[in-house]
N, C-alpha and C positions, 0 to 999 in steps of 0.2 A: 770690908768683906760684906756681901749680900746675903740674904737669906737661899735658901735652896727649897726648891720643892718637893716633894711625894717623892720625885723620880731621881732626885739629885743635880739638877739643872741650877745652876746661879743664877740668883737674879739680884740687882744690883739695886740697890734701895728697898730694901721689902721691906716696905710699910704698906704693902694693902692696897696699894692706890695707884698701880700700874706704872713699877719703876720700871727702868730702860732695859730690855734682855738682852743680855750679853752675847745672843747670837741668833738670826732671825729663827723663824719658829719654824718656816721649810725649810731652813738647814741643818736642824738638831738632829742627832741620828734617834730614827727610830727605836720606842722601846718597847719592849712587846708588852701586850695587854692581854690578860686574861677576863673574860666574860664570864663572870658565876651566876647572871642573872639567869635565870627557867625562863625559857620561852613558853613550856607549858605551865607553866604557875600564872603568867602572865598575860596569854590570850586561850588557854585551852589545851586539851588534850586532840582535839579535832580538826584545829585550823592550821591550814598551811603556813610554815614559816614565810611571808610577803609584807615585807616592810616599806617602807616610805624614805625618799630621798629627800634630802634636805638640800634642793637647790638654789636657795637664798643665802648669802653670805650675813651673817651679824656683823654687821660694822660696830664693832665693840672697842674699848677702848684699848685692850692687846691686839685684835686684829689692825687697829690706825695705828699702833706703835710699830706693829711688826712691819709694813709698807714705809713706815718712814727711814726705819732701822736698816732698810735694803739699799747697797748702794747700785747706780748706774748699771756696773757691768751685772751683778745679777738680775735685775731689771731687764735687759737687752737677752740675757740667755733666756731668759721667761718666755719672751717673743719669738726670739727666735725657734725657743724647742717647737712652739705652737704650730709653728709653718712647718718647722723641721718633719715633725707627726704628723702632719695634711699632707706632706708628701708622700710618708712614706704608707699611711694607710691607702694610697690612689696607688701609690706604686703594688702595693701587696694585691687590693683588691682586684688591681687590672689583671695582673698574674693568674691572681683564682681564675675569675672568669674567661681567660684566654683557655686555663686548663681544662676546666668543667666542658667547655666548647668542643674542646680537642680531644677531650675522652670520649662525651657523648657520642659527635659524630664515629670517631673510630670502633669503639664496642658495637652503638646500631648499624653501623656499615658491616661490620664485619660479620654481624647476625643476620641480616639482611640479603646480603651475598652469598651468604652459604643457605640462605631460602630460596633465592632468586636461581642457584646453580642448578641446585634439586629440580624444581621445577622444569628448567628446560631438558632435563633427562625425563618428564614427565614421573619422578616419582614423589608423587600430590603429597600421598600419607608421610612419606620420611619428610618430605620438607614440611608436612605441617608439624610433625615431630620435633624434628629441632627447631623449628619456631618459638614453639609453645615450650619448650624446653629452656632453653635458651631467656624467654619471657620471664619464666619462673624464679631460676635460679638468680636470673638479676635482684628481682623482687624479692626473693630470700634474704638475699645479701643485706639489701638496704633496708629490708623488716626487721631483719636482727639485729642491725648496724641501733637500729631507731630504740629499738625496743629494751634489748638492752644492758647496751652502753649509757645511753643521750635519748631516754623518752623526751625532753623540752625540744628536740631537734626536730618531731613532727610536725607536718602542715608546713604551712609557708614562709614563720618566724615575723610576718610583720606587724600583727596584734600586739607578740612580746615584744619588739622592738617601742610601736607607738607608748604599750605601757610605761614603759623603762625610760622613754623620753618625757614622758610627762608625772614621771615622780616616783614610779611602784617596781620595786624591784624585787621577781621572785626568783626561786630556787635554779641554779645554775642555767639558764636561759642564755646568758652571754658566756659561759664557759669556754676554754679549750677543747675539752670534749665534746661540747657542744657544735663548736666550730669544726672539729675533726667530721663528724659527722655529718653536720651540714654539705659539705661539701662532698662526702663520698655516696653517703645514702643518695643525695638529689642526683648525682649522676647514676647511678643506676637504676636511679626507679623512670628517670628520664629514658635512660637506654632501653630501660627494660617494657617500653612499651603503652607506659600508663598515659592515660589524657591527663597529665600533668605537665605542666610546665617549671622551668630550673629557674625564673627571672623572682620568682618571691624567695627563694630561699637566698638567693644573691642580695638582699636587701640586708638578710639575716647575717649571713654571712660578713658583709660588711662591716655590719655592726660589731659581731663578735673580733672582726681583727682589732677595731679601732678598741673597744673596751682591753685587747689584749695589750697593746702599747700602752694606752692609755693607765693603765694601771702597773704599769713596768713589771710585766710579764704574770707568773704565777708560780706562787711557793709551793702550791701543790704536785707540781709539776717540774720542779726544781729551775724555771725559767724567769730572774728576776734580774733585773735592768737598775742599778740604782739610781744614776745618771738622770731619771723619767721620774723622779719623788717628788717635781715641784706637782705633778698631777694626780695626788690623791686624792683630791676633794669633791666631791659630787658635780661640782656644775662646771669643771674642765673638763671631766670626763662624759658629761652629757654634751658637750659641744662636741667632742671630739668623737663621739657614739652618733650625734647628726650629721658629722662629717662621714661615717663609716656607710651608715644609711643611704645618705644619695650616691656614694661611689657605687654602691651595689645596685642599684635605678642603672645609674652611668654602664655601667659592666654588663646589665643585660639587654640592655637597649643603646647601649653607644650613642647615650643621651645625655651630654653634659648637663646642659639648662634644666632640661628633663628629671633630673637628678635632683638638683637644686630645688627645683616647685616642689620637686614630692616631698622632702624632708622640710618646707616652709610652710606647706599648704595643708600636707597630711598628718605629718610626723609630730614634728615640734611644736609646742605650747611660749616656749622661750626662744626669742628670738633677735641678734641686735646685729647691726651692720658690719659688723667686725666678721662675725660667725659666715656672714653673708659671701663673702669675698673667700674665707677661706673654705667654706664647702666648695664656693664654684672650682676654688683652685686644685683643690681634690678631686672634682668630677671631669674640670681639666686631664688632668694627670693620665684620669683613667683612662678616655678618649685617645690622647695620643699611646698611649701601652697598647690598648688593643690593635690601632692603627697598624700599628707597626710590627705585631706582631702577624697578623692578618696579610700583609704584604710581604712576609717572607713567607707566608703559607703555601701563597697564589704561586708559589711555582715549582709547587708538588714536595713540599720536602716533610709534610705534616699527616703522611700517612692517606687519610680518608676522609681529610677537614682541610677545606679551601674554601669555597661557595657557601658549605652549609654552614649552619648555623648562624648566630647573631643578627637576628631582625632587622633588615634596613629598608625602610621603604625607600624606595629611588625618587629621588627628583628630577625632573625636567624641564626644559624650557618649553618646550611646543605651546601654543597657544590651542587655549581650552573654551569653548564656546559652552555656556549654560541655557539651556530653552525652560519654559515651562512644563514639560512632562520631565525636565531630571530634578527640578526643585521639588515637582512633589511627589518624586521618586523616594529623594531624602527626605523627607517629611514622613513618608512613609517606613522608610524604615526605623527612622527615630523611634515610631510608636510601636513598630515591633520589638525592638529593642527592647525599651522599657516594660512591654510585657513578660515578653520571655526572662529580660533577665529578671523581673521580680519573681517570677514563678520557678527561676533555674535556683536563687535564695531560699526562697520557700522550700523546696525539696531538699537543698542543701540542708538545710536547718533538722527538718524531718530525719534526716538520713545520718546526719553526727549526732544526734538525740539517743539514736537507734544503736549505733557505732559505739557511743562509750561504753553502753552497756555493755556489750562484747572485752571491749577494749579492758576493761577495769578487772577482768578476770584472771589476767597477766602475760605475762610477755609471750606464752606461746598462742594465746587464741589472737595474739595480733597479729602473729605471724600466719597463721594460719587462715583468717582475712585477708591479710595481703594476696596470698595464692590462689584463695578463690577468685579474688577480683582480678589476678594478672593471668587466670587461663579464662575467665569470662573475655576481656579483652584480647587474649590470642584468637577465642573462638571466633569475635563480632571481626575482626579485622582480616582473618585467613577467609574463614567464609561468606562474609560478602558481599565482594569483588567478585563469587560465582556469581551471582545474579546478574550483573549486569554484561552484558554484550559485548563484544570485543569490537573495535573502531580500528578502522584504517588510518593510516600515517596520513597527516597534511603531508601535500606535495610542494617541494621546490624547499624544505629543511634546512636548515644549516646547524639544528642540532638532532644528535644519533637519536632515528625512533627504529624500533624502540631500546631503549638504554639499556646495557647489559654491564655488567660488570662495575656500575660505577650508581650513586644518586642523579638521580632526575626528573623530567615530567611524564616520560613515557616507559610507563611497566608494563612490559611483556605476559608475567604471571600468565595465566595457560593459553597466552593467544596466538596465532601462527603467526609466520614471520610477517615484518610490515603491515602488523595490527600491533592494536594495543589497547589497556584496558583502564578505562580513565578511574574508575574506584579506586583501583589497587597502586597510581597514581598517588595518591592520597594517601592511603592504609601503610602504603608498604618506603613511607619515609616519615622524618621525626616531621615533628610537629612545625618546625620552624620550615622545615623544606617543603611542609605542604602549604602551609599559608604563601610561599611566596611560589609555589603553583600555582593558586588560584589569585594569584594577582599578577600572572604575566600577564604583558600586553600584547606580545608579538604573534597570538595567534588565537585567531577568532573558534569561539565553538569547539574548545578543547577538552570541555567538560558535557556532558548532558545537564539535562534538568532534571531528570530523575536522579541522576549520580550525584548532584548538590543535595538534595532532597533527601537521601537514604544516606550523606554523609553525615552530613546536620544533624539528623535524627538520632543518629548512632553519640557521635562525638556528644549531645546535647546530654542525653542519657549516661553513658559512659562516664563521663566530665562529675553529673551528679552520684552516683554511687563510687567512685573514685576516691573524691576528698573525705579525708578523715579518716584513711587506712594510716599505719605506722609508717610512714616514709615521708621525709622530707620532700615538698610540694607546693609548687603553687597553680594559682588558675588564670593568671594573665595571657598568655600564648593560646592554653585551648578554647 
């Protein structure tokens, strides 16, 4: 007979000097541990509990016993769970992201429509009414959603994420709640109007699935997997957190590779060929889920979501000729670029400085922020599109101008029939429908210069006093 341990586990020669254990060590059933240490005796009355992951394995001499002591077939389940979980976090996240999509476009269509109807009975005020109504209540939702249930569910989630991947692990960031949140708050604050975009919290969201398998579910929530216990150790679970990350890349940009670079390039500090193959295979995954979900859309069974949403730029064949005035076209914008967006940082920075202080005073002055900023936003986006002129339809169309009852390029908003009014264009669809406004090809001169100009201006400004309200966000899209 063997000595026993602390916990009652046999071990079999205990003399001290790492006899053989009689059953590997992620097979032993777990046994609960109580923590009597003080975290405030230990760093403080004043610091946040944020502790540090330990994603280096000790190759210790129980660790080399317990690998040897494994035989073949739990070896091959180890592997296999690995894949098994890269699948199913591509499978999950594709899901979210098909949904977020599918909500998005149908709440802001539905808001939308009941503005667009108003209007053509020319009653201005009631439709700016439920506009701005409608804006609100979205942003209610998801300010209290944030505020609180899941405060760590504001902003975009991929700071916490990069943290968490590279060692530091704070207060519920990857949670359920966390997740729950993510996911509802971004689509309403998306619907509800904000110059924010839903593709950073998908990053977030990603993560929080993969941490949720990953760790075979959560006792808090009575959701616990035992089956998943070869993966409690930090640095499976950060693999399997990099895998969740690039599906959420993949989900909002139906960017496999894309997916993959972010989490190799931006995300992860650790990194080995193995990990490499199976993110790709999970941003795989996602690709084909949205695909296919997207193609049963396209023939109208999805409510108010077929076209919209999900970013694709088009490729084509035509052959594209470069002169010298478009190289230092691009040359030029480059350097605008990097002007503006240091200076759109700069104000950022300013403007969440300013933000916390508010913020830090509790859950109702976030809410109450959020409101200010979602009827500022109803006001710059209803009024406008007055300023600028109303355009008559290109001739010889083969899509409806101007668009009534449905998303498109040509909004009507107060202009008489066979006009249309290219701001409201813009204004009066989500964020994803207007960028791929201003990137059709099919019809010359469909915007003014002035209407770029006074949207630029708006969205630039907007975009900066935006970030950093209580709602799950990000800034990629605007």
């Amino acid at each position: 007979m063997g000595d026993r341990d602390e916990h009652g586990i046999e071990i079999e020669g205990g003399d001290g000097k790492g006899g053989n254990l009689k059953e590997p060590l992620l097979l032993q059933k777990s046994v609960s541990r109580v923590n009597t240490t003080s975290q405030l005796a230990i760093v403080g009355a004043n610091v946040c509990p944020i502790e540090s992951l330990d994603y280096e394995i000790l190759e210790n001499d129980l660790f080399k016993q317990d690998w040897r002591s494994r035989k073949k077939k739990e070896i091959y389940r180890y592997v296999v769970l690995k894949w098994t979980l890269a699948l199913l976090i591509g499978l999950a996240t594709g899901l979210v992201g098909f949904f977020n999509n599918l909500a998005v476009e149908n709440i802001a269509g539905f808001k939308l429509l009941l503005t667009n109807n108003l209007m053509l009975k020319e009653k201005y005020y009631q439709a700016f009414a439920a506009y701005a109504s409608c804006n609100v209540v979205l942003a209610v939702i998801a300010a209290a959603l944030c505020a609180y249930i899941a405060p760590a569910a504001a902003g975009s989630g991929i700071p916490e994420v990069k943290a968490y991947l590279n060692g530091i692990d704070s207060y519920s960031i990857l949670a359920p709640s966390t997740l729950f949140v993510k996911i509802f708050g971004s689509i309403f604050g998306v619907a509800g109007g904000f110059v924010v975009g839903k593709e950073g919290p998908m990053v977030h969201t990603g993560a929080c699935i993969a941490n949720l398998l990953g760790q075979g579910g959560s006792k808090k929530y009575g959701l616990t997997w035992r089956w998943l216990r070869f993966f409690k150790n930090d640095r499976d679970r950060r693999d399997l957190i990099t895998c969740g990350a690039a599906a959420g890349v993949a989900a909002a940009f139906r960017a496999p590779v894309g997916g993959v670079l972010f989490a190799l390039e931006e995300a992860a500090s650790w990194w080995r060929s193995a990990l490499l193959w199976r993110t790709f295979f999970t941003t795989a995954v996602v690709a084909v889920v949205l695909r296919s979900f997207i193609e049963f859309c396209r023939s109208g069974k999805c409510g108010l979501f077929g076209q919209g949403g999900l970013i694709m730029f088009d490729v084509n064949s035509a052959a594209t000729t470069y002169t010298t005035p478009d190289l230092l076209a691009v040359i030029f914008l480059g350097i605008i670029g990097g002007v503006l967006g240091s200076l759109y940082n700069y104000f950022v920075d300013k403007v969440l400085r300013t933000y916390s202080i508010i913020n830090e005073r509790g859950p109702m002055f976030k809410v109450m922020l959020v409101i200010a900023i979602s009827f500022l936003t109803s006001c710059c986006s209803y009024g406008l599109p007055w300023l600028m002129p109303c355009t008559p339809c290109p001739a010889h169309m083969e899509e409806e101008c101007p668009t009534v009852g449905r998303s498109g390029n040509f909004k009507n908003f107060q202009c008489p029939p066979n006009q249309y009014n290219d701001l409201a264009s813009l204004f009066f669809n989500t964020n994803d429908d207007a960028i791929r406004n201003l990137l059709i090809s099919g019809v010359d001169k469909e915007f003014h210069i002035s209407t770029l100009l006074l949207f630029f201006s708006a969205i630039y400004a907007l975009g900066i006093i935006t970030y950093g309200i209580a709602i799950p966000s990000g800034l990629f899209i605007p």
